[in-house]
Structure formats: structure tokens, C-alpha cells
C-alpha positions as CSV (number, residue, x, y, z in Angstrom):
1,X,-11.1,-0.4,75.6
2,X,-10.0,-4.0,75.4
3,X,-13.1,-6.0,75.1
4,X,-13.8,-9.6,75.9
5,X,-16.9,-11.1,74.3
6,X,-18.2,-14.6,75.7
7,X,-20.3,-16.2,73.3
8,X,-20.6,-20.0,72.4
9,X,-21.6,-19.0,68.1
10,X,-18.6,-17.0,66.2
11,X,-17.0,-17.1,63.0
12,X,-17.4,-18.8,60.9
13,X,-20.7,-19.4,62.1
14,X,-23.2,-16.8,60.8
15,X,-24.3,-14.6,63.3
16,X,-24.4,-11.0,64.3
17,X,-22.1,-10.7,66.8
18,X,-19.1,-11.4,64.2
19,X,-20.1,-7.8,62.7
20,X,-20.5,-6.5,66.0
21,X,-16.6,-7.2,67.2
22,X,-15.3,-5.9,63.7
23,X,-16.7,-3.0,63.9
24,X,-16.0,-2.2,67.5
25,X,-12.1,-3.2,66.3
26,X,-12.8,-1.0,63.5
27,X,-13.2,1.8,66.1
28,X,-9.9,1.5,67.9
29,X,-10.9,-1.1,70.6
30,X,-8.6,-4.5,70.9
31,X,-11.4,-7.1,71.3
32,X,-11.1,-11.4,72.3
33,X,-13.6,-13.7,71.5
34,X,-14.0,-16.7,74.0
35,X,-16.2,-19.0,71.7
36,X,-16.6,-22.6,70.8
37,X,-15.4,-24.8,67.7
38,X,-17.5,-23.9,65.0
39,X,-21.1,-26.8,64.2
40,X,-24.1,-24.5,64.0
41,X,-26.8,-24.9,62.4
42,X,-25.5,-28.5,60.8
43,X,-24.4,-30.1,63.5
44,X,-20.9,-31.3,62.4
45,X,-17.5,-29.1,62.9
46,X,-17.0,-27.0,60.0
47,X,-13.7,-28.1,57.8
48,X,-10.3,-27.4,59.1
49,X,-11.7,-27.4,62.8
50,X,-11.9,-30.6,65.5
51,X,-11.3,-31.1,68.8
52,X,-7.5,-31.0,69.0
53,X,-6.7,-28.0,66.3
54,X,-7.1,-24.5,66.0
55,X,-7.2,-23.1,69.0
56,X,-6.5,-19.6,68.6
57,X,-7.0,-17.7,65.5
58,X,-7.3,-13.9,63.8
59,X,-10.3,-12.6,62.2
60,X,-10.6,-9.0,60.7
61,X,-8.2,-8.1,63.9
62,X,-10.6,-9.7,66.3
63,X,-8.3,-12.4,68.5
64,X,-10.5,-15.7,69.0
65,X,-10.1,-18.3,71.6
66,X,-11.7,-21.3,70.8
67,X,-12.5,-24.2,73.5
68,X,-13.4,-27.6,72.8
69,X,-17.3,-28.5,72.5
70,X,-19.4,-31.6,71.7
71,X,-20.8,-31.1,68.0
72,X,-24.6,-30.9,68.0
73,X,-25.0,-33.6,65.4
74,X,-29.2,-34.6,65.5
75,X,-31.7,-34.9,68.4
76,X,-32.3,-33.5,71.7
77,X,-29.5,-35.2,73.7
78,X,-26.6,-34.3,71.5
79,X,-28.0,-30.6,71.5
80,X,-28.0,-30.6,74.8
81,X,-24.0,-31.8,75.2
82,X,-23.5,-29.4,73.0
83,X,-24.7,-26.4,75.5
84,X,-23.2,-28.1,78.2
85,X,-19.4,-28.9,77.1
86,X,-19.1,-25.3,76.3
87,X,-20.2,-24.0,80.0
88,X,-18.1,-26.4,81.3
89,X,-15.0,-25.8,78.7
90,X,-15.4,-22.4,78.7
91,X,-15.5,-21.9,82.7
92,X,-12.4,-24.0,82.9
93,X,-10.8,-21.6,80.0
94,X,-12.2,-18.9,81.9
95,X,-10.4,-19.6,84.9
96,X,-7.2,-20.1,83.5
97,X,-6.7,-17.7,80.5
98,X,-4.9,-14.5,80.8
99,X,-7.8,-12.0,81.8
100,X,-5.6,-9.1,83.4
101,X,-6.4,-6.7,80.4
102,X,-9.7,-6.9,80.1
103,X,-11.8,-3.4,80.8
104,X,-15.1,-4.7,80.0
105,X,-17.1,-8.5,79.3
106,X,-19.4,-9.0,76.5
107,X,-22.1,-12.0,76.8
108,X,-24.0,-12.6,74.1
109,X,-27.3,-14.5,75.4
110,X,-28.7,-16.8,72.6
111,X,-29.9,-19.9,74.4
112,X,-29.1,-21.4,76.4
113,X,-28.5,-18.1,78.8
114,X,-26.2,-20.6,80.7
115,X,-23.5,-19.5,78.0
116,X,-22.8,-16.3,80.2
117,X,-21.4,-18.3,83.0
118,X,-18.1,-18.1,81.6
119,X,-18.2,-14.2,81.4
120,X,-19.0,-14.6,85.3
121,X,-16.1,-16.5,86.2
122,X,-14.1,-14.1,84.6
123,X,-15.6,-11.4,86.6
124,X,-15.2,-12.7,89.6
125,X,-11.0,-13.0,89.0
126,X,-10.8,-9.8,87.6
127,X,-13.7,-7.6,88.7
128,X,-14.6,-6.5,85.5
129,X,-18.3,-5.3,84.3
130,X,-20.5,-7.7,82.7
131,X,-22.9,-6.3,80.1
132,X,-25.6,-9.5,78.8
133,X,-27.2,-9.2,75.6
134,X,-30.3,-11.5,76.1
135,X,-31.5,-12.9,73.0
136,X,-33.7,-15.4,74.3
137,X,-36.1,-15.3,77.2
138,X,-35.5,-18.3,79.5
139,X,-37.0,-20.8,80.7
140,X,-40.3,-18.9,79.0
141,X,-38.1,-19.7,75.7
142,X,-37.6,-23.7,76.8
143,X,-41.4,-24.1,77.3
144,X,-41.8,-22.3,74.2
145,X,-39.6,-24.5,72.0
146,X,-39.9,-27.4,73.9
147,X,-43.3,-27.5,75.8
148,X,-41.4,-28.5,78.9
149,X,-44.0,-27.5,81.7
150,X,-42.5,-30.0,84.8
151,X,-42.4,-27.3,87.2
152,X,-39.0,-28.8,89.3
153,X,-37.5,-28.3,86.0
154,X,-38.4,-24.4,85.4
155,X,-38.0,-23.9,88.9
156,X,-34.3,-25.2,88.5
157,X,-34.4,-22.9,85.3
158,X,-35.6,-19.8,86.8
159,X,-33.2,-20.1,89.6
160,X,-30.5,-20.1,87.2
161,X,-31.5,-17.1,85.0
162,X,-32.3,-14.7,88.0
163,X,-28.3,-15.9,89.1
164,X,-26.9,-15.1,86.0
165,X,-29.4,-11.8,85.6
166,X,-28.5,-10.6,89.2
167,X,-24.6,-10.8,89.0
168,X,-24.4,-8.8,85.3
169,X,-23.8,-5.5,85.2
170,X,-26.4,-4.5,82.3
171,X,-28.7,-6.1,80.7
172,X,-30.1,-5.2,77.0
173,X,-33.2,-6.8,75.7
174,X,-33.7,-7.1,71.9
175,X,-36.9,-6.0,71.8
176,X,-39.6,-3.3,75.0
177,X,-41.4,-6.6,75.2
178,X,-38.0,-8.3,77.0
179,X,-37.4,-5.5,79.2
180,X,-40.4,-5.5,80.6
181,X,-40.7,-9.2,80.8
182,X,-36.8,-9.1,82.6
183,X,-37.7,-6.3,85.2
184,X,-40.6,-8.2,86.1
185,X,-39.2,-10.9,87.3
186,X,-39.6,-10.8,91.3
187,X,-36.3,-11.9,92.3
188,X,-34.2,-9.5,89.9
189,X,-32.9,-6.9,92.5
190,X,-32.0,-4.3,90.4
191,X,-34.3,-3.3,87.6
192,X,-32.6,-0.5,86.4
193,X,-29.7,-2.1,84.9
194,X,-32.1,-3.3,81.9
195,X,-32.2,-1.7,78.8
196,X,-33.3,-1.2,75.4
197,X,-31.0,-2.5,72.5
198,X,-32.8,-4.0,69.7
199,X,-30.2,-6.1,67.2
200,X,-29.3,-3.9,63.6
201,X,-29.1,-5.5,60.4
202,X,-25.3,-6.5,59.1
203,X,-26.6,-6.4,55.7
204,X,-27.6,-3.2,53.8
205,X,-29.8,-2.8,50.8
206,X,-28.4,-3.8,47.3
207,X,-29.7,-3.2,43.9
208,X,-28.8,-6.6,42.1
209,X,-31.2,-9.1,40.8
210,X,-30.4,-12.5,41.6
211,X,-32.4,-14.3,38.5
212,X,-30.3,-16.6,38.4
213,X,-32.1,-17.6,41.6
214,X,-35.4,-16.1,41.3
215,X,-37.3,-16.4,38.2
216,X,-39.0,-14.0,36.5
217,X,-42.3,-13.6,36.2
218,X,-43.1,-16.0,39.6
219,X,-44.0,-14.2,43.0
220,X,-41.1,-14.7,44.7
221,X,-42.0,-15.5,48.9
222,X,-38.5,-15.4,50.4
223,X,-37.3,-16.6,53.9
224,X,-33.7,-16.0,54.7
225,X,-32.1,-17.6,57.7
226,X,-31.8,-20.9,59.9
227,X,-34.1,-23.5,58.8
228,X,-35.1,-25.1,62.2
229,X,-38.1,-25.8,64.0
230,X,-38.7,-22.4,65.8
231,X,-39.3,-20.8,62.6
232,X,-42.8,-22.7,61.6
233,X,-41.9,-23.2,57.5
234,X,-43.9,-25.9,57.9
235,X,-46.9,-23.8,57.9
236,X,-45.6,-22.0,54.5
237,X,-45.5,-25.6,53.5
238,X,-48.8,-26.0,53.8
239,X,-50.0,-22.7,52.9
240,X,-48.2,-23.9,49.3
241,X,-50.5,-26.5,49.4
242,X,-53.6,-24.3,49.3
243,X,-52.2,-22.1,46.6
244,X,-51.0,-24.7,44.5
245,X,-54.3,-25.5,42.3
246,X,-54.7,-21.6,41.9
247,X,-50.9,-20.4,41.5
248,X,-48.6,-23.2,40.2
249,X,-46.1,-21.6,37.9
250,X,-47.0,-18.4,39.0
251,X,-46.1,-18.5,43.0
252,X,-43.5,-19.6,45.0
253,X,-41.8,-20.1,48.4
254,X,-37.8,-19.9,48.2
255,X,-36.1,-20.9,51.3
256,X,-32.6,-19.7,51.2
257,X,-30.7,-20.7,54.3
258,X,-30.2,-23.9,56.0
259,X,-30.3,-25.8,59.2
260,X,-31.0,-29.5,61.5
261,X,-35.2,-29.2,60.4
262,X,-34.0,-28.6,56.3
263,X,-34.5,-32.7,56.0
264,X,-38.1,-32.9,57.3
265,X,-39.2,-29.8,55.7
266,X,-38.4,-31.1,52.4
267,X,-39.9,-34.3,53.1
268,X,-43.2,-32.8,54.0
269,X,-43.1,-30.6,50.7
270,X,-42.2,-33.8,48.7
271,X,-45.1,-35.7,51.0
272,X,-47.5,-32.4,50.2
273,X,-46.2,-32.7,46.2
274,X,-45.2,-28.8,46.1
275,X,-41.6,-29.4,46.4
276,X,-39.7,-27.5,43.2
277,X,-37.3,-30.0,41.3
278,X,-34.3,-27.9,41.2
279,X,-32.6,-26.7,44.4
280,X,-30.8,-24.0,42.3
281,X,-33.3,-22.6,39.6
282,X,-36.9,-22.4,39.7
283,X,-38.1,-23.7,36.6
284,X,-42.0,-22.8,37.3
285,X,-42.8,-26.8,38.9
286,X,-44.0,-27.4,42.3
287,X,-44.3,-24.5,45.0
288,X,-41.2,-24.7,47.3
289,X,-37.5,-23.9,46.4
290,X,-34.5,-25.0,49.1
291,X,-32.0,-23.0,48.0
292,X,-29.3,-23.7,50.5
293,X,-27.2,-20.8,52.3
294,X,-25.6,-18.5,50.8
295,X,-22.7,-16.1,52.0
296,X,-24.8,-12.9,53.8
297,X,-23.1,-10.3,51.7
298,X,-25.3,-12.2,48.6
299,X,-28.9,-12.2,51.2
300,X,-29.5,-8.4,50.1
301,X,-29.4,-9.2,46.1
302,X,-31.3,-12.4,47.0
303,X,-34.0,-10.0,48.9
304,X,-33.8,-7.5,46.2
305,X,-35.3,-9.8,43.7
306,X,-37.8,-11.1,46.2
307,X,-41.5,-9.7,45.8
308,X,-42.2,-9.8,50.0
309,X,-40.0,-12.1,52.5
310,X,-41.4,-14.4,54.7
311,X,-41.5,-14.1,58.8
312,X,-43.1,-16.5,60.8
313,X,-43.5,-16.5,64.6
314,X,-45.3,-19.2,66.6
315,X,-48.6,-17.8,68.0
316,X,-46.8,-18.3,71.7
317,X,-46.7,-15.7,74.6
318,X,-42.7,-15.5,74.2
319,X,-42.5,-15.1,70.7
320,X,-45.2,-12.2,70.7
321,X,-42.2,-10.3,73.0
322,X,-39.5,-10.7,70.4
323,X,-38.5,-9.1,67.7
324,X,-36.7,-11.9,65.3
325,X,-33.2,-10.5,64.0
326,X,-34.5,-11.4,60.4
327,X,-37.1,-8.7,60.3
328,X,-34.2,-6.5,60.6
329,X,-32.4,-7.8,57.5
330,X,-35.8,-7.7,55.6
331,X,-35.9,-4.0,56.7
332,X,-32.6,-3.4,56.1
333,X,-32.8,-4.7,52.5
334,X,-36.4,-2.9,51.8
335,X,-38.5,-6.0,51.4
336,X,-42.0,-6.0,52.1
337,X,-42.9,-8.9,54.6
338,X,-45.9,-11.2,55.3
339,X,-45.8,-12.2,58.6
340,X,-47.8,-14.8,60.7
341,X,-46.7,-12.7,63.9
342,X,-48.1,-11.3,67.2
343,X,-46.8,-8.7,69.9
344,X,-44.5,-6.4,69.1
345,X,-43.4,-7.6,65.3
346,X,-47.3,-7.2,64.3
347,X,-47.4,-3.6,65.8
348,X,-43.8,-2.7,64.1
349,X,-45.6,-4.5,60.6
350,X,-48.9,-2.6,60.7
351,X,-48.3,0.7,61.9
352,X,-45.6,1.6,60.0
353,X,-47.1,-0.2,56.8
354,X,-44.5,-2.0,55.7
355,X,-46.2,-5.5,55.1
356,X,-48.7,-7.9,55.9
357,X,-50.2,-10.0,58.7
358,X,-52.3,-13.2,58.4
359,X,-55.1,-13.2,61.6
360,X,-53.3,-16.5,62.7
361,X,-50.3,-18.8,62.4
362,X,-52.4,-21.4,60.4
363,X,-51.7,-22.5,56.8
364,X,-55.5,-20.9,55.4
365,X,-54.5,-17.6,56.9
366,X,-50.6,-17.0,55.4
367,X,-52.1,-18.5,52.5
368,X,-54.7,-15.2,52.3
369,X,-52.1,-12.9,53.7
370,X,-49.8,-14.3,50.3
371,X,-52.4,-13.4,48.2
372,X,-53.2,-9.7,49.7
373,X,-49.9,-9.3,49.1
374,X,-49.7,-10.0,45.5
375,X,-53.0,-8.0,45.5
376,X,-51.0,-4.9,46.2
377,X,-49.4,-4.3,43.3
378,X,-46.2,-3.8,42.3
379,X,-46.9,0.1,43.1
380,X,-48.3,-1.2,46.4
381,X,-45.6,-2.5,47.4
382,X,-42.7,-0.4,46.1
383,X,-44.6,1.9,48.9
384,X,-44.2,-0.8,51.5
385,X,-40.7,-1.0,50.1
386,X,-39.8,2.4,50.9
387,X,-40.9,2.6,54.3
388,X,-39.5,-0.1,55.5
389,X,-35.9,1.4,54.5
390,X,-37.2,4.5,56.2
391,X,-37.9,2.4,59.5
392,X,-34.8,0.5,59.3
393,X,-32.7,3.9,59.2
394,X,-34.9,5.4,62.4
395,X,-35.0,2.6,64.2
396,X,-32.5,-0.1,63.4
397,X,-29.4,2.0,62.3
398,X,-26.3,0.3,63.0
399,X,-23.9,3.6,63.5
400,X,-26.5,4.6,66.0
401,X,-27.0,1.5,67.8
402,X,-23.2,1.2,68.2
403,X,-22.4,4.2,69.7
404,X,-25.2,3.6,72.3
405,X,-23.3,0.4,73.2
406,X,-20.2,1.8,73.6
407,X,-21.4,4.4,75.8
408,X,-22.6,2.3,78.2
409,X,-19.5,0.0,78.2
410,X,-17.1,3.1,78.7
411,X,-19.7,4.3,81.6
412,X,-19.3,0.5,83.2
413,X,-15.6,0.3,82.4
């Protein structure tokens, strides 16, 4: 099949869906990438791109067609350019770009969900399927993030999503709390074009020891990923805080990763007096490491070393639906997790015993949930260890997940 995927965040940017065209390219499809000029999660265009330069390039096989967007730079109003000059770029590439070859569109629906109107305009020239991989649930996601509640404005919102929702094809919801959530809404017509497709891990486990990193001899706490305000470090801020008169020396939170709220969370730690003084090495002083990013294919070593990872969801309606794409490297890279987590990442946590769950999404409670973890043991949680590999294989297995997808594109195509 020749395979067009729509989606505003490609290489080099870090995520999933540059594994997902490889490995579909690996399988003897010709896929194209319609995608923006590379800025997430810093803001600023990565080096060698701009405005006026590199407009097509090769990755891995994988043709890419990059259109021109505004970098997202800092606050709310460049963000928002951002979103907007690539609808509006990539519907005007969209209309113009040779699209006579295509058998089947791709949109990958990380928020905004506005980032499929492209794949519709190339639908309507050529007729071809649209499959939507929703990734965040709008506007439940704006009010979420945001706490936008004028109701002209989610009015506007909703009218947009059930648009975009009614003239795809398929839809595939990350997690049975989106489908549900999708096929509920009263205006989508057809309810049985929503599926089922949780996200794999691109990452497997490795058996390396990062020291270098992680010290001996310290509980290692370890979140991987964007550093931005959805992901609530600022409550395993404070939970350092707590634990600092008891486990200074002895405990710590690494963050590896990196993103637009790294700044203010290291000014908290430094305001809170548990920020570590080396970024690279702990040396055993304060209670919070920012590590930086680090290529993925090092995340599993990093993980390896790591005595549980860290997951932390906001106690919101919409984020007790999802299922983050980081529990899936976590799994993926047998880590035991504490988790401040609700919904549908609880249930996965506690029933298949493969971490922990603080009552709440305070500071007191991840602080306890820390502790019970270090309480298990090393045998404890070599057992957590094991089945969370065993879940990830069931449940999350890339080979698997693939195959599924590419079933339902040949049935659309």
C-alpha cells in the first residue's frame, strides 16, 4: 500500500509514530509523511531546519514533506500559532501536493485534533480512506489542561471534533475508556467505525546499568518523557520534600527528559531546597536530578537501573480514560511503577500487580506510595518486574498491534 500519514510531530521530534512509519516501510509499504518543521517540546526549530530550508527529506525510507509552521517558543499565544500555521500550511500543501497514489491516509490525533484537517482535504481530492488515531480527547482534553469552561468556546470545540470524527473513516482510541467516551458522543453517526488500538512501546527491555546516571546504593524514582505541565512533577517535587528529612542520600527523583515546564520545575525544587547539584551524576545531595533527554534507544538502560518509574496523572475525568504512552515504555522495559493514577491506568497497575498507587494525586500520598515501594523489596519487586514484561508482551506487543493496523487499512483501502 502507499501510505500517507498527516501528523504535525515527526522526526526528529520524539514520538511514536516515527517507529510506526518505519516499520510499516519495513513491511513493503511506500509511506509519506505530511508534517511540520521540527520545535517540540523546546519551542525553537531544531538545527539545520527554518522556515525556508528543508523541505523534503528521507528517513529510514520514509519520504517526509515538511510545511512551514510558527515555532512554539513560550506561552499560550505562541502555542496556539503554532497549531494553527500548521492547519492552515498543511491544508494549503494538501491541496496542492501530488496525492494521486495514495491508497490509504494516516492522521495521527495528538492535540489539537484540528491537525487531521489536512488528511480531510486530501480525502476529499482523492477519495481515499481516512483512519484517526485519537490521542487526546477533545475539548474534554482543553478543559482538562486548560480549565477553559466558556461554553461558546467548547461548543465551537465540539462542533469541530464531531466534523472531523464524522468524515474519518476509522477511528482508534488509545485506551476502552476513549472508545466509549467517542461512541458516546450524540452527534457521531456512525459508532462502529471506533476501535480499540492502544499505543506499543518502541523501546524494548535492555540489561545495561546506566551508573554513570544512577547511583548506587540510592532508590532511583525515574520519569522518562516530556517535562510539561500535564504531567504533575510538581507533585513529585513536593513529595521530595516530605521525604527529604527521612531519605536524603538515600532517595531520589531522576527526571530524564525535557520540555517548555523544565525551567519552573527546577525552580520550585531549588525554592523547595531538594534540587540535586549535578544534572549529570547524582552525588547523594538534595532529592531531584534533571537529567536532560537522552536518545530513546538509551531510555531502556536508563529504566533498567531504575528501582520503580514514575507515572503521574492529574486526578481529572479525562485523564482517568487514558492510558499515557509512557506506561507502555515502563512496561516494555520491566520497571515497576508508582503511579498517582485513576481509571483505567489504576485498574491495568493493580490487577495485574505490577506497581503501586498512591489514594490521591497529592504530595503526602506519592510520598507513602514511594515508600511502600521501597518496602517491597528488592525480591518484591523483581516480581512486579516480571509481570509487567509479561503484560507488555499480552497486551502491548508491537508485531501484534501492527498487523491489526494493517488489516484494517487493507480492508479500508
Amino acid at each position: 500500500m502507499n501510505i500517507l500519514f498527516v501528523t504535525q510531530f515527526f522526526y526528529p521530534e520524539n514520538f511514536r509514530i516515527n517507529d510506526l512509519a518505519v516499520r510499516l516501510m519495513q513491511k513493503g509499504h511506500s509511506v509519506t509523511v505530511l508534517t511540520g518543521i521540527p520545535n517540540y517540546p523546546r519551542g525553537d526549530f531544531y538545527e539545520g531546519y527554518g522556515l525556508f530550508g528543508k523541505r523534503y527529506e528521507l528517513m529510514d525510507g520514509v519520504r517526509i514533506v515538511r510545511v512551514p509552521v510558527i515555532p512554539r517558543k513560550r506561552g499560550f499565544a505562541f502555542l496556539s500559532l503554532n497549531y494553527l500555521s500548521f492547519i492552515i500550511s498543511g491544508c494549503l500543501k494538501a491541496l496542492f501536493m501530488k496525492v494521486d497514489d495514495f491508497d490509504i491516509i494516516y492522521a495521527f490525533g495528538t492535540s489539537p485534533i484540528t491537525q487531521a484537517l489536512p488528511a480531510l482535504v486530501v480525502k476529499k481530492r482523492t477519495g481515499c480512506r481516512v483512519i484517526l488515531n485519537v490521542q487526546d480527547l477533545w475539548p474534554d482534553n482543553v478543559t482538562a489542561i486548560t480549565g477553559l469552561k466558556n461554553p461558546f468556546c467548547l461548543f465551537w470545540l465540539g462542533e469541530m471534533v464531531d466534523f472531523i470524527y464524522n468524515r474519518c473513516d476509522l477511528i482508534l482510541g488509545t485506551s476502552k475508556s476513549f472508545v466509549r467516551a467517542i461512541k458516546s458522543r450524540h452527534f457521531l453517526k456512525e459508532k462502529r467505525k471506533v476501535t480499540f488500538w492502544p499505543q506499543y512501546s518502541v523501546v524494548e527491555r535492555s540489561l545495561e546499568k546506566r551508573r554513570d546516571l544512577l547511583k548506587e546504593g540510592v532508590f532511583h524514582v525515574v520519569f522518562t518523557g516530556n517535562v510539561g505541565q500535564g504531567q504533575g512533577l510538581d507533585t513529585a517535587i513536593r513529595a521530595a520534600k516530605l521525604l527529604k528529612k527521612k531519605y536524603e542520600g538515600r532517595l531520589c527523583f531522576d527526571i530524564v527528559g525535557d520540555g517548555r515546564h523544565r525551567e519552573a520545575l527546577e525552580k520550585l525544587a531549588r525554592e523547595l531546597s531538594v534540587l540535586g547539584n549535578k544534572p549529570d551524576v547524582y552525588d547523594g545531595t538534595g532529592m531531584v536530578v534533571f537529567h536532560g533527554s537522552f536518545p530513546e534507544e538509551e531510555i531502556p538502560a536508563i529504566l533498567n537501573t531504575a528501582d520503580a518509574a514514575l507515572l503521574i496523572l492529574k486526578d481529572d475525568d479525562i485523564f482517568k480514560r487514558t492510558i499515557p504512552a509512557k506506561l507502555q515504555t515502563y512496561l516494555a522495559c520491566a520497571c515497576p511503577v508508582v503511579a498517582c493514577a485513576k481509571g483505567e491506568t489504576r485498574k491495568i497497575i493493580e490487577d495485574n500487580g505490577i506497581g503501586i498507587c498512591s489514594r490521591e494525586a497529592f504530595p503526602s500520598d506519592l510520598a507513602d506510595a514511594v515508600e511502600k515501594m521501597m518496602c517491597e523489596g528488592e525480591k518484591g519487586r523483581r516480581l512486579m518486574s516480571q509481570r509487567a514484561l509479561r503484560l507488555s508482551k499480552e497486551m502491548f506487543d508491537a508485531d501484534a498491534l501492527i498487523s491489526e493496523l494493517e488489516y484494517y487499512m487493507e480492508r479500508l483501502s
